[in-house]
C-alpha positions in Angstrom: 9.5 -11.1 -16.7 7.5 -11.3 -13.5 7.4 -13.9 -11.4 4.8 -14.6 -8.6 7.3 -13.7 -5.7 7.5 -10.0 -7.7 3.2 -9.4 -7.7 2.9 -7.6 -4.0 0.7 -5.3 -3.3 0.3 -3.4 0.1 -3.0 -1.7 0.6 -3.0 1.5 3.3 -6.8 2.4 3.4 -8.9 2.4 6.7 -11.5 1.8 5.8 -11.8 -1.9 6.0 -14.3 -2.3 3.4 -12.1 -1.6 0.6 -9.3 -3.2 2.0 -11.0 -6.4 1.9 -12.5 -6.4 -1.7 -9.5 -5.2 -2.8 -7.5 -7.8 -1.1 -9.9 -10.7 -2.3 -9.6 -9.2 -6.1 -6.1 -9.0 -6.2 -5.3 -12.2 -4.4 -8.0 -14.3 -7.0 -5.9 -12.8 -9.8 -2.9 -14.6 -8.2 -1.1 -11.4 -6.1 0.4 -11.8 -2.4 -1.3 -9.1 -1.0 -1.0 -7.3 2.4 -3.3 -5.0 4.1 -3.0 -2.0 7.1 -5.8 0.2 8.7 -3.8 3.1 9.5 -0.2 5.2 8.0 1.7 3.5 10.9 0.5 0.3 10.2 1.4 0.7 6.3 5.0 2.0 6.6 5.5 -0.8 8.9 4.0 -3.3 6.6 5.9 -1.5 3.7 9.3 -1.8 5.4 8.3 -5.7 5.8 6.9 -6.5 3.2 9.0 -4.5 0.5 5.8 -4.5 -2.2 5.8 -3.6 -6.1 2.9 -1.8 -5.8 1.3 0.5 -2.9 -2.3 1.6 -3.2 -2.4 4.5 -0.2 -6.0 6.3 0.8 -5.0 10.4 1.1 -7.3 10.5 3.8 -6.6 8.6 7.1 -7.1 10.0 10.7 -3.4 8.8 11.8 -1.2 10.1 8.8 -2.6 11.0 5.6 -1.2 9.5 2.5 1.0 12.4 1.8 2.8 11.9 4.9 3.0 8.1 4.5 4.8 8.6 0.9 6.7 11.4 2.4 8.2 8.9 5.2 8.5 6.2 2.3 10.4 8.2 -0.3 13.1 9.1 2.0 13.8 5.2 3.0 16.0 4.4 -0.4 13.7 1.5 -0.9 11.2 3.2 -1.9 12.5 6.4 -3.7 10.5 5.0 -6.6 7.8 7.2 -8.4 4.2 7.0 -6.5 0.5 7.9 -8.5 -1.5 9.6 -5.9 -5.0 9.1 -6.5 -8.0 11.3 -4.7 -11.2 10.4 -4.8 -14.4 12.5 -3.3 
């Protein structure tokens, strides 16, 4: 069963647009949600924050997304199975 203290999310995008309605939809369905502008940011916030979920942009001018799961999935916390989406 999941319990409200097991719904986080961490958003990596930077563009802050998305991270915003993402944030407001996700929160207004009852998620703790937290949100970085950059890689660095979002390993920071990861290591934190410890989140269920990620949802990681590929492309970010610091570290791309790869990199950022890379770094991730050799932490043992999060050696758990990522989806990578692209979009164009």
């Amino acid at each position: 069963m999941i319990t409200f203290n097991d719904k986080k999310i961490l958003i990596i995008d930077d563009e802050s647009e998305i991270t915003f309605l993402l944030q407001n939809s996700f929160e207004a369905d009852g998620y703790q949600v937290v949100a970085a502008n950059t890689g660095v940011d979002g390993i920071i916030e990861a290591r934190r924050f410890n989140p269920n979920i990620m949802i990681i942009d590929i492309t970010m001018p610091d570290l791309n997304g790869y990199k950022v799961i890379q770094i991730l999935r050799e932490e043992i916390e999060y050696s758990h199975d990522f989806i990578k989406c692209k979009t164009y």
